[in-house]
C-alpha positions in Angstrom: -5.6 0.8 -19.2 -5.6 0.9 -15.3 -4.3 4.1 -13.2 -4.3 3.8 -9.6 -4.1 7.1 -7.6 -2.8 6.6 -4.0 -3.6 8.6 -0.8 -3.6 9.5 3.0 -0.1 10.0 3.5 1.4 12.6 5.6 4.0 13.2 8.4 3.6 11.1 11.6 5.5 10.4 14.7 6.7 7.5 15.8 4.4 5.2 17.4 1.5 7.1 15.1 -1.1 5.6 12.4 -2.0 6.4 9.0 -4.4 5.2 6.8 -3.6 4.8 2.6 -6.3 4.2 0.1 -5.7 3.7 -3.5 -8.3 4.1 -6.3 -8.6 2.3 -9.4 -9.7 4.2 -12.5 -10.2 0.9 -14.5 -11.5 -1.9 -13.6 -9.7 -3.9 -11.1 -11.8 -7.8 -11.2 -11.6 -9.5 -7.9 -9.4 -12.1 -10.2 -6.2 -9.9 -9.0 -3.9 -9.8 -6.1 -3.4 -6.5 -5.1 -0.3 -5.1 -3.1 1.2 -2.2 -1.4 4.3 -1.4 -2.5 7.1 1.5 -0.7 10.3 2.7 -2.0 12.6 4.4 0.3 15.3 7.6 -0.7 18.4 5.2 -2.7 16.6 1.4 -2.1 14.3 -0.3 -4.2 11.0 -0.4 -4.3 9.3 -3.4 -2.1 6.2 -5.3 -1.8 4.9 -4.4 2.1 1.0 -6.7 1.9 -0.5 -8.0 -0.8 -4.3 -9.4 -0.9 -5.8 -11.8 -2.9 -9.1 -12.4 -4.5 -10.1 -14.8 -1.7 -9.0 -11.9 0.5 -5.8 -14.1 2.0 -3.2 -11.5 3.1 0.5 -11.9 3.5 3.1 -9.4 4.6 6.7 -8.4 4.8 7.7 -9.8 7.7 8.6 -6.0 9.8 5.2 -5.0 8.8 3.5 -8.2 10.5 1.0 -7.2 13.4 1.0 -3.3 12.6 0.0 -2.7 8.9 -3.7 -4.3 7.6 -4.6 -4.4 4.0 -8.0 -4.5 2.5 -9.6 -4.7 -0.9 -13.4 -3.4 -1.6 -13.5 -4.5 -5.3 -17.3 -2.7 -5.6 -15.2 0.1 -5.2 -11.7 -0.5 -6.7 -10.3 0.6 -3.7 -7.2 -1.4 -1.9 -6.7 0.4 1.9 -3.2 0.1 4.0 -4.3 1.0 7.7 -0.6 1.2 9.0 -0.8 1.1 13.2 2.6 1.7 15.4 4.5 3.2 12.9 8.4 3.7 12.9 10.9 5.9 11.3 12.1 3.1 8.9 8.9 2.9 7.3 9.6 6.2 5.7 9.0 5.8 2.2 6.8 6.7 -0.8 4.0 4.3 -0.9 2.2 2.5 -4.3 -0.4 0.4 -4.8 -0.6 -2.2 -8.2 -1.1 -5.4 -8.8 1.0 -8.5 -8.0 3.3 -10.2 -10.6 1.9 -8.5 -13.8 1.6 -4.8 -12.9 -0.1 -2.0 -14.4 1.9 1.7 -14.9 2.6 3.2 -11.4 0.9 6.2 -9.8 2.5 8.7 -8.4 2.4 7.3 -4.4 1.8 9.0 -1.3 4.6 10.1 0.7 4.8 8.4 4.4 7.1 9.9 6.7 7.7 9.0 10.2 10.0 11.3 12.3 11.8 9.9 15.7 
């Protein structure tokens, strides 16, 4: 069974960076795509990046040219680096895997104020 424990959240202002990392307690193989996920107060919970094995990226499209995901599978670590940030993407923050996913963490908490 795979845990992930995410972190580096915190309260930002606008126009501020963070940077999340998520840890693995399992083995994560370099077979999986990995994602960040964020779920907002009353809205579901959304896929911002994903990576796979090959290291390809994709992301939600208001995320494009400010957030930066990265795997290091020697370490089972998946990193958000999250550049120019705005109040809407308050949220708390997951990591898992794509399609199949493993039981959630608990998320970091992101909040940008105005």
């Amino acid at each position: 069974q795979v845990q992930f424990e995410e972190s580096g959240g915190g309260l930002v202002q606008s126009g501020g960076s963070l940077r999340l990392s998520c840890t693995a307690s399992g083995s994560i193989t370099d077979t999986y795509a990995l994602g960040w996920f964020r779920q907002a107060p009353g809205q579901q919970r959304e896929l911002v990046a994903r990576v796979f094995s090959g290291f390809r990226t994709n992301y939600k499209e208001s995320v494009k040219g400010r957030f930066t995901i990265s795997r290091d599978n020697a370490k089972n670590t998946l990193y958000l680096q999250m550049n120019s940030l705005k109040p809407d993407d308050t949220a708390v923050y997951y990591c898992n895997t794509v399609g199949p996913t493993f039981p959630w963490g608990q998320g970091t908490q992101v909040t940008v104020s105005s």
